[in-house]
N, C-alpha and C positions, 0 to 999 in steps of 0.2 A: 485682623479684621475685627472691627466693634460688634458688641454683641448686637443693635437692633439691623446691624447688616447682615449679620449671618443667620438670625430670624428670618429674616426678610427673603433670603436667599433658599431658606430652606421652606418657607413656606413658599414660595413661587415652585419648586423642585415637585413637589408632594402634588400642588394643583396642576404643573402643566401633564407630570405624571399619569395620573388619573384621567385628566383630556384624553391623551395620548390612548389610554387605554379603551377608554371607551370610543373613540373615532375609532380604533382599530374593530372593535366588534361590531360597530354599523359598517363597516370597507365589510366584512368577509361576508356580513349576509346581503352586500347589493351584486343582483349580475352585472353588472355594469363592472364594477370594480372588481371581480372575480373574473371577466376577460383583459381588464387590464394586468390585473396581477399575470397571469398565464403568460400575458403578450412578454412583460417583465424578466419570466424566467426564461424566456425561449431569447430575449439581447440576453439575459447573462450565460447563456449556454456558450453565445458564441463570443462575450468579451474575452480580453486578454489581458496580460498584468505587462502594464509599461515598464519595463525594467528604469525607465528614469523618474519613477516617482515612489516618494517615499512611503512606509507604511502608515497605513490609517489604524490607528487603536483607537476604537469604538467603543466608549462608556456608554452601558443603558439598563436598562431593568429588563429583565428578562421577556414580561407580559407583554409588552412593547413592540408592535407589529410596524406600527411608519417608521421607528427607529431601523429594523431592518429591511424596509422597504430604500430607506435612506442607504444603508449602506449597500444596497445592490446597485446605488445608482453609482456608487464609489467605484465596484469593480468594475461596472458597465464601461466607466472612464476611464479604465486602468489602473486603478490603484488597487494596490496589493491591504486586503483590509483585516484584521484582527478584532473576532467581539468580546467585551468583557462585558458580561452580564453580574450585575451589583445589584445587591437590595437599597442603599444608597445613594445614591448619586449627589447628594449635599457635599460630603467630604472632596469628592474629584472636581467638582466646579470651584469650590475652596481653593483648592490645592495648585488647578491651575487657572486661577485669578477670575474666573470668570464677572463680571459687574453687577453689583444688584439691580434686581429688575429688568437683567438681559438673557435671563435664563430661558431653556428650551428643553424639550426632553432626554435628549443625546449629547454627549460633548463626547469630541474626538481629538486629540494628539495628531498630529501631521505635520511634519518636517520641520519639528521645534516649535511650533503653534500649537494654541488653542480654537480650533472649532466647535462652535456652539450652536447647533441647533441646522434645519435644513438647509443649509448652505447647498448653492449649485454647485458640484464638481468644478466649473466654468470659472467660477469667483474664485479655489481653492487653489486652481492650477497658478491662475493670474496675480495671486498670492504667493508661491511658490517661485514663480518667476520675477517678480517683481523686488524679493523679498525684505519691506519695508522693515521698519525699525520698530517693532509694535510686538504685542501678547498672543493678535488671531483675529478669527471672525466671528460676527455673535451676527445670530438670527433667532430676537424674541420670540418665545412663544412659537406659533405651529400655524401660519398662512396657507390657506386654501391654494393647492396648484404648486408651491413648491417642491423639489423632491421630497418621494415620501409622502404626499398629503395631496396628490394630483387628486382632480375633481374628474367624473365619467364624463362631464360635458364639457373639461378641456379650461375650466375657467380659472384663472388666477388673481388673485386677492393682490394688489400693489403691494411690494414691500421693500423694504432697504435692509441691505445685508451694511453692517458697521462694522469699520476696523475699529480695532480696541490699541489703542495708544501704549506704551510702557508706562504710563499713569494712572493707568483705567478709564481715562477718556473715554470717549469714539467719537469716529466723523462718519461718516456717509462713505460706500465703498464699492458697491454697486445697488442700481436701481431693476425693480424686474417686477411684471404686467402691467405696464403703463408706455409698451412701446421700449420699454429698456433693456 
């Protein structure tokens, strides 16, 4: 990787990071999002681990509250999930190709893929099923209403989750709050 891509890469890391951190300490002081969270652990009380899906390892910084909000939504959907809490997260998005300027707070591993960012469980299975000829899914940045980042009044921010190509491409992969 050239060095102003892995600048580039690592200062995206550092800023969505710091987002990350701070949405999470405006989520814990709204009521609103503190009976969501509640409603959250009371589905993951009664999810179950699909035995046909593979495990999720969970890259994220430990500070990071929608990162494990994110992966509740994983076990919710059955996936058996693993967290590695890193100071880091530059080297792991490196390491597994993620593209510059695709980056999000969390990257995850799942069944030979890269996950990047809050991807629906929905997108991930459909991936898994599918299992195209590609790196994974990337979801820039941290969209209002996606898992992990839901809003008290239900609102969701349009966004496009991207497959990332064996070249680092991406195309369009799924659509979601716009009817999608």
């Amino acid at each position: 990787m050239n060095r102003t891509l892995s600048l580039s890469l690592l200062l995206t890391t550092v800023l969505l990071g710091t987002a990350c951190a701070r949405a999470s300490e405006e989520a814990v002081s709204s009521p609103a999002t503190a009976t969501a969270t509640a409603s959250a652990v009371a589905v993951m009380a009664e999810a179950t681990i699909d035995p046909e899906l593979p495990l999720a390892i969970v890259h994220k910084t430990a500070s990071c509250g929608c990162c494990g909000v994110w992966a509740d939504h994983l076990k919710a959907a059955g996936f058996p999930v693993e967290i590695r809490d890193t100071d880091d997260m530059h080297p792991v998005k490196q390491r597994l190709g993620v593209p510059a300027g695709k980056a999000s707070c969390h990257t995850a591993e799942i069944g030979g893929y890269v996950v990047e960012g809050h991807i629906p469980a929905s997108d991930i299975k459909r991936l898994l099923k599918e299992r195209p000829t590609a790196r994974g899914l990337v979801l820039p940045g941290m969209p209002a209403g996606s898992p992990g980042m839901e809003m008290p009044d239900g609102y969701v921010q349009p966004y496009t989750v991207e497959l990332v190509l064996a070249d680092g491409s991406t195309q369009p992969f799924a659509q979601h709050g716009q009817g999608g």
